[in-house]
N, C-alpha and C positions, 0 to 999 in steps of 0.2 A: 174300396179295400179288396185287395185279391187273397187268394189262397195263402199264397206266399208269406203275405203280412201278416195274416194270422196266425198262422203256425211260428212265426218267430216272435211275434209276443205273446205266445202260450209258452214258449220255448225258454225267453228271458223272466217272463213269470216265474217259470219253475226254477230255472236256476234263481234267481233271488229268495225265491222260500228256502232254497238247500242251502244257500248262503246265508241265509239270517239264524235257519234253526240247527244248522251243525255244532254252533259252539257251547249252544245249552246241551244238543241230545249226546255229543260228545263225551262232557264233562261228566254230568248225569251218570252214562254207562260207567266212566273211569272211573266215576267215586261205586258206584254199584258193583262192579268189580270187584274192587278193594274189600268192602264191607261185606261182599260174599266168600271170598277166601279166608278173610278172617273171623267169617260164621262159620266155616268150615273148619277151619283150624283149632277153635275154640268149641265149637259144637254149640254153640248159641245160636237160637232160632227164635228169636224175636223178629216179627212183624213191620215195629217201629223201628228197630234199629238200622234196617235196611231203606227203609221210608224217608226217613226224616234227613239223614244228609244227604240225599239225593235234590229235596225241597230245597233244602238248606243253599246247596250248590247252583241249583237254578236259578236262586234269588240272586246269590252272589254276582254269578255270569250276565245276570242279564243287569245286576246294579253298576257291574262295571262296563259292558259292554251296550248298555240300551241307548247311549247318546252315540254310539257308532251304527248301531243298527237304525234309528231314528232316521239319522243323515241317508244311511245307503234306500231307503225306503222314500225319503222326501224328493232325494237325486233320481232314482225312476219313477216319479209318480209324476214330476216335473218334468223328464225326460220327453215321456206318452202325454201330457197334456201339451208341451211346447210343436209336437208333431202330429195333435189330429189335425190342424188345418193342411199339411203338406200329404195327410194320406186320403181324406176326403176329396175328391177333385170333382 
C-alpha cells in the first residue's frame, strides 16, 4: 500500500460519514430552527421543547432513511474488502 492509497480511502471514508450523517444533522438543525424562532416569538424557554423534536426528527430520518444508509455502508465496506487483494501485492 502506498501513500496514495491511503489518503484516498481516508478521503472516501470521510466522505461516506458526511454522506450518511447530513440527513439526520440537517434535519435536526431545520426542525431546531424552527422550534427556536418560535421560542422566540412566543418567549417560551423550555428545555424539552427544543429537545425532544429534534430526538423526535432523528428517529424519524434515520426510520426512513436507515435501509439506504445500510446499503451505501454494506456497498463500501464490500467495495475495500473486494480490493485488498489487488492492493496487497
Amino acid at each position: 500500500m502506498d501513500q496514495d492509497l491511503v489518503v484516498s480511502l481516508g478521503r472516501q471514508a470521510l466522505e461516506m460519514t458526511l454522506i450518511l450523517a447530513l440527513p439526520v444533522l440537517l434535519s435536526t438543525f431545520v426542525v431546531g430552527l424552527a422550534v427556536s424562532i418560535l421560542q422566540a416569538a412566543t418567549q417560551i424557554q423550555e428545555m424539552t421543547l427544543s429537545y425532544i423534536p429534534k430526538v423526535i426528527t432523528a428517529y424519524l430520518v434515520l426510520f426512513f432513511l436507515g435501509g439506504w444508509m445500510v446499503m451505501k455502508i454494506v456497498d463500501f465496506a464490500t467495495e475495500i474488502f473486494a480490493n485488498i487483494p489487488v492492493w496487497i501485492k
